[in-house]
Structure formats: structure tokens, C-alpha cells
C-alpha positions as CSV (number, residue, x, y, z in Angstrom):
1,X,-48.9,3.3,9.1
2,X,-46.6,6.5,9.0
3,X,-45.0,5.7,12.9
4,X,-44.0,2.1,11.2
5,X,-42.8,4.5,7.4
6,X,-41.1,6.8,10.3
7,X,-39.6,3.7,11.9
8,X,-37.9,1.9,8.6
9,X,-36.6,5.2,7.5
10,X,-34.6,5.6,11.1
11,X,-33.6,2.5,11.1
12,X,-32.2,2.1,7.2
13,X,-30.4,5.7,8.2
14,X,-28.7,4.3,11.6
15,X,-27.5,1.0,9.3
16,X,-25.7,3.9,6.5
17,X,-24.3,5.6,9.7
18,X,-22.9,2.6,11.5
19,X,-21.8,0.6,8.6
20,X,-19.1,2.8,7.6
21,X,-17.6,2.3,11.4
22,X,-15.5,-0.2,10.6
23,X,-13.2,2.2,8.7
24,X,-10.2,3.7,10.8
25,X,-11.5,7.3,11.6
26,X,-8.8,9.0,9.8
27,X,-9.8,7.9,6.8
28,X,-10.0,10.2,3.8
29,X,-13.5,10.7,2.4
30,X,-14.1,8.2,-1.2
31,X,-14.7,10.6,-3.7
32,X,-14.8,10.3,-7.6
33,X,-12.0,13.6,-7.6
34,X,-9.5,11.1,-6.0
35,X,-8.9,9.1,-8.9
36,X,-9.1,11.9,-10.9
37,X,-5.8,13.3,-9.6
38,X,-2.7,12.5,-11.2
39,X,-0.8,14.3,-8.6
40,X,-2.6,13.0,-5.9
41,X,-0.6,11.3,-2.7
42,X,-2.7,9.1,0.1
43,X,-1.8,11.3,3.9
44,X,1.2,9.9,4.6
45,X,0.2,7.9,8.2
46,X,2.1,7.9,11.7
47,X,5.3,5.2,12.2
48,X,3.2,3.8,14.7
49,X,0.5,2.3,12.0
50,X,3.2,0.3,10.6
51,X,3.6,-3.4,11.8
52,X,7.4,-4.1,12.3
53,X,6.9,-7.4,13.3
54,X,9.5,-10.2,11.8
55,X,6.3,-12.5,11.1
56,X,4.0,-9.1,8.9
57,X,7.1,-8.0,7.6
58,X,10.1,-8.8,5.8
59,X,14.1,-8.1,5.8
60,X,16.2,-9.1,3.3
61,X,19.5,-8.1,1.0
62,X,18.2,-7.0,-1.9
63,X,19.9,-8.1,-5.1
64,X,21.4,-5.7,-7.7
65,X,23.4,-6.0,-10.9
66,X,22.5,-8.3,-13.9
67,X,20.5,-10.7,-12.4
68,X,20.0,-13.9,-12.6
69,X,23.2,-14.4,-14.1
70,X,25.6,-12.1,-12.6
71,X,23.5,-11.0,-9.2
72,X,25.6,-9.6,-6.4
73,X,23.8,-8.2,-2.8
74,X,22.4,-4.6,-2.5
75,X,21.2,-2.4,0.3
76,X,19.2,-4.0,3.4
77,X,16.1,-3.2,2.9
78,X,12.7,-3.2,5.1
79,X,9.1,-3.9,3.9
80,X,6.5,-3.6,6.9
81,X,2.3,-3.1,6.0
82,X,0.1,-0.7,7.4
83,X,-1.5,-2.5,10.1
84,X,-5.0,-0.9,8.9
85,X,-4.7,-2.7,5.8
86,X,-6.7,-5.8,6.1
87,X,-9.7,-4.1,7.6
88,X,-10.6,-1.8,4.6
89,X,-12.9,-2.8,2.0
90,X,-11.8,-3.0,-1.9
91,X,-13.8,0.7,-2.0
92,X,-11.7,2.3,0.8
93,X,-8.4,1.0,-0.9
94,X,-9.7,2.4,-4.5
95,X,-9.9,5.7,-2.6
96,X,-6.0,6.2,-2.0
97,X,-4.4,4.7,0.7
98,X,-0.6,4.2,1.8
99,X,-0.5,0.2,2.5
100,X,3.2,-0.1,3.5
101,X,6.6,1.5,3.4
102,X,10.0,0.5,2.7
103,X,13.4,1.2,4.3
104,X,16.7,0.7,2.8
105,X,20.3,1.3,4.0
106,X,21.3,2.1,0.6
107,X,20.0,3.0,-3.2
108,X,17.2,0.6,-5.3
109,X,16.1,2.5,-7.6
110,X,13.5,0.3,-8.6
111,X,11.5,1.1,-5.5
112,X,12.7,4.7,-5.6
113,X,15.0,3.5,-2.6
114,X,18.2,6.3,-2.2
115,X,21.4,6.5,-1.0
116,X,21.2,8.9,2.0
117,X,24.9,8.6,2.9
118,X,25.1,6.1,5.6
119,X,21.2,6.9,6.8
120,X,18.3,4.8,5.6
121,X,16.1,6.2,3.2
122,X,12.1,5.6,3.9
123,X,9.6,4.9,0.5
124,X,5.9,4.8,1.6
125,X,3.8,2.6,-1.2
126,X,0.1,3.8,-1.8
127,X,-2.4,2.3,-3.8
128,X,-4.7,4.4,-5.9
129,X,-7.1,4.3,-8.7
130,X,-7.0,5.9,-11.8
131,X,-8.6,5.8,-15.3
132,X,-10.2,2.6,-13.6
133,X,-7.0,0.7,-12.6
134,X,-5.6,0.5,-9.5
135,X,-1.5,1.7,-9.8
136,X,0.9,2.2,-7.2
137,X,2.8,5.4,-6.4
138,X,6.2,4.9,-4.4
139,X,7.6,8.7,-2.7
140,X,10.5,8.9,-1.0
141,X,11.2,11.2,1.6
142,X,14.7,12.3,0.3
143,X,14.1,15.8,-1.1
144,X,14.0,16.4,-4.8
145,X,13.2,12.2,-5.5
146,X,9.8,12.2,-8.2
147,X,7.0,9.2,-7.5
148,X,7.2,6.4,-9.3
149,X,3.8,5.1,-10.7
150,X,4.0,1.7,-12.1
151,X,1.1,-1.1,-12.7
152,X,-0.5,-2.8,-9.9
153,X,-1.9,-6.2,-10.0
154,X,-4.8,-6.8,-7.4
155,X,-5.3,-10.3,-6.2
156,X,-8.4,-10.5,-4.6
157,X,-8.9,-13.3,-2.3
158,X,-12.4,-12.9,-0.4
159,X,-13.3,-10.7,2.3
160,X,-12.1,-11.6,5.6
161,X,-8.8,-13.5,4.1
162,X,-6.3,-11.4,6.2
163,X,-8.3,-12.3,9.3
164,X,-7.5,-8.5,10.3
165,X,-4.0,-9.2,10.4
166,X,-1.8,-7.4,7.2
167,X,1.2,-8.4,5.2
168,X,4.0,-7.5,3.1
169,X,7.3,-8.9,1.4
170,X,9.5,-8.5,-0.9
171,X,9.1,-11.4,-3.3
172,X,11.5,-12.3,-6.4
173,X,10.4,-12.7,-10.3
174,X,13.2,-13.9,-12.4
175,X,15.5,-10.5,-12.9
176,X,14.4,-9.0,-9.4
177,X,12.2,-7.8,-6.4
178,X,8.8,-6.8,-6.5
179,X,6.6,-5.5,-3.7
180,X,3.7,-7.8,-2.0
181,X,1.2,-6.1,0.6
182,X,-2.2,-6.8,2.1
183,X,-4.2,-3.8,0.4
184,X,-7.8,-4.3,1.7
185,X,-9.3,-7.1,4.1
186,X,-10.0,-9.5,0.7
187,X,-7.0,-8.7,-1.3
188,X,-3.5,-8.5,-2.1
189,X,-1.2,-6.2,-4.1
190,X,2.0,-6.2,-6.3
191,X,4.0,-4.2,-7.8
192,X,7.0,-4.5,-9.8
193,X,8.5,-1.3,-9.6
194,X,10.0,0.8,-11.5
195,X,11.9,-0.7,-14.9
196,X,15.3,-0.4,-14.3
197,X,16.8,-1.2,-17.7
């Protein structure tokens, strides 16, 4: 009887070991402290975990002025998801993670976007939890620029929705853009941005 107590115990410990495999190995550790931190930025990952492909991501003129009625085109502007994205589970994504980043040829400020004088400017958009709701954070990599923390509305689909293969667009509500991304493998996220008026 204790060899078979001996045997369950090893075997309930290899299932906690191995079942957290399916995370990417640079993961950060999910810790209550995370969402505790109002300062607190997601590692900023590698270009090559981004997935530049026309079909993941999207391209598009962003529109700027007073829109809809008197909309004229803005910057070109980027969106492309971490390609990571759609394997995490909703726990990993509560933890703090960057799910996409943005890339504009000119200012939005919306989306924290700048004008970096005929160079594009690069916003990476994380996903992090705190006081119990998930919010997004937008930094830019232009010196001096604050985050911008704005609501986040999670629309959870199912595990296994994604398929393993992440999204993100740009996608328009009546005045303006708002940000679309795969943010775990069995839900979405948007985010409207900053307010601009």
C-alpha cells in the first residue's frame, strides 16, 4: 500500500511539472504582485515573436480629424500579434503579457503613436490585470512618451479558438480606430485607446 501512495504522489507531481509546458519558456512567473503594480510593464519580447504576415496582421491609413463627418487620412500604421498569443491560457495573459505592437509612420495619439520625423515610431500593447480587470498599457519607444492605460474588453471565445495561430487589426467604432488582438488561445482583446477629445 505505501509503493502504490509513493506511486500517485509521483505521478500527480510529474502532471504539475509537465502541464505548465505548454507555456513559451520565457515566460514570466504568475504572481499575485503583478497585478499589484501600477507601474508594472510585461518584458518587452524580440521582433522576431511578432507575426508580420498580411493575413495575422493588418495595414491600413489611419483616419484623423473629426470623424465621421469631416475624416481625412493619417499616418500608415502597422498592427501585427505576438505569435505566442493563442497558446497561452486566460491565467498566463492575466499575468502581463505584450500581445502585439503597432508601427506608424506618423503621430496617433490615441495609441500613443508619435511623430519621429520621417522614422516610424513602434507602440508595443500589453495586457495586464489589475484591481481584477484586465487593462491595456500602450509604451512607445520614443523617449520621454508616458503609457497609456485605457479599458480592455475581453472576449472570450473557448480554448483552442485561435487554433494556435494569433491575430490583430485595427478595427473602426463610429469616431475612430480601436485595437483587436488574440490575447490567450480562447480569447480576444480590445481596446479603444486613449480619449482623444
Amino acid at each position: 500500500m505505501p509503493t502504490q501512495r509513493f506511486s500517485l504522489l509521483v505521478a500527480y507531481a510529474v502532471v504539475l511539472t509537465c502541464g505548465g509546458a505548454a507555456l513559451p519558456p520565457a515566460s514570466p512567473p504568475i504572481t499575485p504582485d503583478v497585478t499589484l503594480q501600477e507601474k508594472y510593464f510585461p518584458p518587452i519580447p524580440p521582433p522576431t515573436e511578432f507575426d508580420t504576415t498580411a493575413e495575422r496582421s493588418d495595414q491600413r491609413r489611419l483616419m484623423v480629424g473629426d470623424c465621421p463627418e469631416r475624416c481625412r487620412p493619417g499616418p500608415m500604421a502597422w498592427i501585427q500579434p505576438r505569435a505566442a498569443a493563442a497558446l497561452w491560457s486566460e491565467a498566463h495573459r492575466d499575468s502581463g503579457e505584450v500581445i502585439a505592437r503597432l508601427i506608424s509612420d506618423g503621430r496617433y495619439p490615441k495609441f500613443k503613436l508619435q511623430d519621429r520625423h520621417g522614422r516610424p515610431d513602434t507602440v508595443y500593447w500589453a495586457i495586464v490585470k489589475r484591481g481584477g480587470q484586465a487593462v491595456s498599457i500602450f509604451r512607445s519607444t520614443t523617449p520621454g512618451t508616458p503609457d497609456v492605460t485605457t479599458p480592455t474588453e475581453v472576449i472570450p471565445h473557448g480554448q483552442g479558438f485561435f487554433r494556435g495561430v494569433s491575430l490583430a487589426r485595427f478595427i473602426w467604432s463610429d469616431r475612430d480606430y480601436m485595437a483587436w488582438g488574440t490575447c490567450d488561445g480562447g480569447a480576444c482583446c480590445k481596446s479603444p485607446g486613449a480619449v482623444t477629445r
